[in-house]
DRENFI-881255 format. One record per residue (C-alpha): residue in three letters; z, y, x. Coordinates in steps of 0.001 Angstrom, whole numbers, plus 500000, padded with zeros to 6 digits. Each point is the difference from the previous one (the first is absolute). Layout:
ALAZYX;...
This chain:
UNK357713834329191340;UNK501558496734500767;UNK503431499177498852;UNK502268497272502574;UNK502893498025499159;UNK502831502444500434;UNK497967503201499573;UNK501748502930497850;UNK497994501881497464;UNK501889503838499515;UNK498590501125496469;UNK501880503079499849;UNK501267501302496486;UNK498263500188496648;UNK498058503462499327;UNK502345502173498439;UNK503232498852501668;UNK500215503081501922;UNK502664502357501124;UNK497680502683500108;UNK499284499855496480;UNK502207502271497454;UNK502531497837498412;UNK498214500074496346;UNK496847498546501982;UNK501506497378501641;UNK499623496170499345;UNK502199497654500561;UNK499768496488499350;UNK502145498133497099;UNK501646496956499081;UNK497101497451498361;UNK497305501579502550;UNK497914497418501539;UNK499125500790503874;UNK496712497523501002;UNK498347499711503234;UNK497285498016500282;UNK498188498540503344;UNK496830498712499341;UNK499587496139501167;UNK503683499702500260;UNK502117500815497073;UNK501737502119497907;UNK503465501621500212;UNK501553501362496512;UNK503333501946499795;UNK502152500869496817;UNK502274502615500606;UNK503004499020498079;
């Protein structure tokens, strides 16, 4: 697949996030978690949830 200037990449949410899941087998994501998406030949993008 070939990505353009201005293209939008949907990735959804992380396995486990899910409100189908009972509440003592959900995960959510916490403070200090690092979020990284990576495209080869272009770059990476890191998050820190604060």
């Amino acid at each position: 697949m070939t990505l353009k200037p201005g293209d939008v990449i949907f990735t959804g949410t992380p396995e486990g996030v899910v409100l189908g899941y009972p509440e003592e087998e959900r995960e959510w994501l916490k403070p200090g978690e690092t979020l990284e998406v990576s495209i080869e030949n272009i770059g990476v993008l890191k998050n820190t949830l604060r």
